[in-house]
C-alpha positions as CSV (number, residue, x, y, z in Angstrom):
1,X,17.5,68.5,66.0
2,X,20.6,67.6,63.8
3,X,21.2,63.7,62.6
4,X,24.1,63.8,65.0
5,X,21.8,64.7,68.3
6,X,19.0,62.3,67.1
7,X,21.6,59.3,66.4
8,X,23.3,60.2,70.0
9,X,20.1,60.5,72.3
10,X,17.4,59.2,70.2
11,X,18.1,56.2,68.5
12,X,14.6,54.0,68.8
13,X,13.1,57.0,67.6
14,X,15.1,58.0,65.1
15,X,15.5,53.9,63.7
16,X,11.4,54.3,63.7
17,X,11.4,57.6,61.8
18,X,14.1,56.4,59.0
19,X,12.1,53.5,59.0
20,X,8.3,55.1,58.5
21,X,10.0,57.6,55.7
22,X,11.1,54.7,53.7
23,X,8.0,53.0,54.0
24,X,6.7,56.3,52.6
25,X,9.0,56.4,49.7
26,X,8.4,52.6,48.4
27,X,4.6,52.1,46.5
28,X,2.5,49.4,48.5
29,X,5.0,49.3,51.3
30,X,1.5,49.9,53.8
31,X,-1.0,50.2,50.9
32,X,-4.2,48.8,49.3
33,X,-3.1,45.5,47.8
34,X,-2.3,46.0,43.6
35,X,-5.2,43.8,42.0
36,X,-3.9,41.1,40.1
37,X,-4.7,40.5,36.6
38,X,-3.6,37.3,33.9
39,X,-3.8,36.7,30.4
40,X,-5.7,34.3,28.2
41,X,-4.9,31.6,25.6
42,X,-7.3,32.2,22.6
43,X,-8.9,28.9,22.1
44,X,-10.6,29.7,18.6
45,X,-9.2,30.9,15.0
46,X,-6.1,29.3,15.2
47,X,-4.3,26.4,12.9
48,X,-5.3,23.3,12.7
49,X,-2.8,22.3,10.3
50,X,-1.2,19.2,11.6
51,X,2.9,19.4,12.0
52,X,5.4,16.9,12.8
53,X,7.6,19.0,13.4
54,X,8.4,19.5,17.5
55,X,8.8,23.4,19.0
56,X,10.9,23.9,22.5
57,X,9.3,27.5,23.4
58,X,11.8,29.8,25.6
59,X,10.9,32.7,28.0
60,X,11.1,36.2,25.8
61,X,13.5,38.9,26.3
62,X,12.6,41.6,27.5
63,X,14.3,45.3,28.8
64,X,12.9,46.6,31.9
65,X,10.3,47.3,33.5
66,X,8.7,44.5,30.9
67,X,10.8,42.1,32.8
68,X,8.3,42.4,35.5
69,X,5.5,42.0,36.8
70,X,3.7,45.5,36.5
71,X,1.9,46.7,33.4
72,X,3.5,49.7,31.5
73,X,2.2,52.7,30.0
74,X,3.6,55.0,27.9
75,X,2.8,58.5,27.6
76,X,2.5,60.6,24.6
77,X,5.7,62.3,25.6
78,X,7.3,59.1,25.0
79,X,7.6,58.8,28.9
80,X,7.0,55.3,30.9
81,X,4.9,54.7,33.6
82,X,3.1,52.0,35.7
83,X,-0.8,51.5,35.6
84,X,-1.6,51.8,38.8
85,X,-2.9,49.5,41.4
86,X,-2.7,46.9,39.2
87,X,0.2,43.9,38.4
88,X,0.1,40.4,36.0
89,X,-0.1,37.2,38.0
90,X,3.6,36.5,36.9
91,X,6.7,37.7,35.6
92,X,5.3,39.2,31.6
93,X,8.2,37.1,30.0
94,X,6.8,33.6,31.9
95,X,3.2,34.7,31.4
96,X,3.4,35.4,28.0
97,X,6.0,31.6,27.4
98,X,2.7,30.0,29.3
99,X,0.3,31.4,26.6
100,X,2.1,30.7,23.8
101,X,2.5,27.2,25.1
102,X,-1.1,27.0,25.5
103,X,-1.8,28.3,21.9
104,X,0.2,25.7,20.6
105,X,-1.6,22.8,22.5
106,X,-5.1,24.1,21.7
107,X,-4.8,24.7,18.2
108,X,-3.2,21.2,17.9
109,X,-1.3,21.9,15.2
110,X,2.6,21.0,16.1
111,X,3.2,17.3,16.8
112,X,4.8,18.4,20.4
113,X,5.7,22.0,22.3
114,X,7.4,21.9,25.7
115,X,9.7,24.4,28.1
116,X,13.7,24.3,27.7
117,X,14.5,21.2,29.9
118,X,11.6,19.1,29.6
119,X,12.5,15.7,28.1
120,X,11.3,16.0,24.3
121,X,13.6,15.6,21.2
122,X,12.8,19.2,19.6
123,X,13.0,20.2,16.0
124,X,13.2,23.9,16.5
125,X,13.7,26.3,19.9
126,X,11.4,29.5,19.2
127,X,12.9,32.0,20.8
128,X,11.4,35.7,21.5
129,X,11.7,39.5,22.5
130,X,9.3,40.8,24.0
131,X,9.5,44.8,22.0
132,X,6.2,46.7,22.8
133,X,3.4,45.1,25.4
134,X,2.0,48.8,27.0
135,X,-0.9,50.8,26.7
136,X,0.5,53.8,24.4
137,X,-1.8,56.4,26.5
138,X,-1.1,58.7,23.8
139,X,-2.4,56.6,20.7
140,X,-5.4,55.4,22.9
141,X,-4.1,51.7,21.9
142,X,-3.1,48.5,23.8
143,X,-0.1,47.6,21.9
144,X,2.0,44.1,22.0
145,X,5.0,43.8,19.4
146,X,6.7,40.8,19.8
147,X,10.3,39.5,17.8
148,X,10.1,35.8,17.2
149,X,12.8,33.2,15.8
150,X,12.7,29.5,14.7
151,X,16.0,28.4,15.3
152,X,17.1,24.5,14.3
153,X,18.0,22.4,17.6
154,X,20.6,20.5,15.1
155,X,23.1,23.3,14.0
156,X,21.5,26.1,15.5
157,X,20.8,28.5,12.2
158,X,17.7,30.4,12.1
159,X,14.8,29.1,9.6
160,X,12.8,31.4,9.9
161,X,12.3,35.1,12.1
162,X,9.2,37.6,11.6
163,X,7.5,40.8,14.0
164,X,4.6,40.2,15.2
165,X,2.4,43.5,16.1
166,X,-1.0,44.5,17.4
167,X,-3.3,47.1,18.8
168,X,-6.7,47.3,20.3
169,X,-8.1,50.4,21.4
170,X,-7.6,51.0,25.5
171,X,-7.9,53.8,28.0
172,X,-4.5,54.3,30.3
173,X,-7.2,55.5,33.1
174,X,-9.6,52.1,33.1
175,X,-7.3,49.1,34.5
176,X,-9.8,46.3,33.7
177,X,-10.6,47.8,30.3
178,X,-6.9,48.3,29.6
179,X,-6.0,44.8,30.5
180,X,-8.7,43.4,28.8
181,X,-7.4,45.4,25.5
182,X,-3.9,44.1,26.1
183,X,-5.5,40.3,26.3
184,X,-7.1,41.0,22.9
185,X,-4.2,42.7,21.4
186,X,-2.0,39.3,22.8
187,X,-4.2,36.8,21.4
188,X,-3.9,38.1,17.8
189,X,-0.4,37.8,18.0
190,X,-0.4,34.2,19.4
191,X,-2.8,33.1,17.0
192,X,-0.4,34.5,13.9
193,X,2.7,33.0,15.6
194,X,0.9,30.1,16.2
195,X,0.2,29.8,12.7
196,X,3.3,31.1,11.1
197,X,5.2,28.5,13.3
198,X,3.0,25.4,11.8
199,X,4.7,26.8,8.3
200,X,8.0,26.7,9.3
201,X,10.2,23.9,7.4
C-alpha cells in the first residue's frame, strides 16, 4: 500500500503507524527511565585563606551536547557519544555554576559569591567554558578541562584567566563508576579554581 492509498482510506491507521515509528526513532520515547546522577561539592582541601574581595559566578559556556543534560563520551576515534541510560540532574553548565558556588562557600575563603542578579556589590564576575567534561573511552580517563576568567565588575578587563584540567581513571561501560570518576576529576578542578580565585588581586 502506497502513502497515497493509506492517507486516502486509512488515516487512524496510518496517523498511529507515523506515530509508533517516531516513537521508535527518538531514545526513551517508551523506554526504561535514564537514571539520574549529580555532582558533589568537595568540602575538604580547599583555601581557607580569607578574601575581601567579592566573586559573581556565571553559568559556563559550553558547545553541544555539553550544554545538556546527558553525559558524553568520546571514543578513541575521536567520535562522541552518550553514556547510556544515564543523565545529570541539570543542565552541565547550571550543575557545574552550583558546585563552584558551593566550593566557594565551604572553603570560606572569598568575603561573598553569588549568581548574576542577586543583590551583592561584586569585585569580580568569574566567567567560564566549559572545554572537556567526558569520559575519553579511549584514554580510559574521566576528563574535565575547564577555561576560567576573573574579570573586574568596574571596567570590565580581565585580571586574571588560567585552564584548569583533570583526569581520573573511568570505564565508558560502568555508568556509576564513570560518574563517580567525573565527580573526582570535578572536584580537583574546583578546589584549584577555588584557590587560584582567593589569589586574584
Amino acid at each position: 500500500m502506497n502513502d497515497r492509498r493509506c492517507a486516502a482510506n486509512y488515516p487512524a491507521t496510518c496517523a498511529r503507524a507515523m506515530a509508533l515509528a517516531a516513537c521508535a526513532l527518538l531514545a526513551g520515547c517508551a523506554g526504561v527511565p535514564l537514571a539520574t546522577f549529580d555532582l558533589s561539592a568537595p568540602r575538604t582541601g580547599l583555601s581557607l585563606k580569607k578574601v575581601s574581595a567579592s566573586i559573581v559566578v556565571s553559568a559556563p559556556e559550553a558547545l553541544a551536547p555539553l550544554d545538556s543534560d546527558r553525559i558524553m563520551v568520546r571514543s578513541p576515534s575521536s567520535g562522541v557519544s552518550l553514556l547510556k541510560g544515564a543523565q545529570w540532574s541539570d543542565r552541565l553548565p547550571q550543575l557545574f555554576q552550583s558546585r563552584l558556588i558551593q566550593t566557594f562557600e565551604n572553603g570560606s575563603s572569598i568575603r561573598a559569591v553569588a549568581r548574576p542578579g542577586d543583590r551583592i556589590s561584586a569585585d569580580y564576575n568569574l566567567v567560564s567554558e566549559i572545554r572537556r567534561f567526558e569520559i575519553d573511552a579511549g584514554a580510559g580517563q574521566a576528563v574535565v578541562e575547564v577555561s576560567v576568567k576573573m574579570v573586574r565588575e568596574s571596567g570590565g578587563s580581565i585580571a586574571a584567566g588560567r585552564v584548569f584540567e583533570a583526569r581520573s581513571p573511568a570505564s565508558a561501560d560502568a555508568g556509576g563508576e564513570s560518574i563517580a570518576a567525573l565527580d573526582l576529576a570535578l572536584g580537583r578542578v574546583l578546589r584549584d579554581i577555588s584557590g587560584w580565585a582567593a589569589t586574584i588581586r
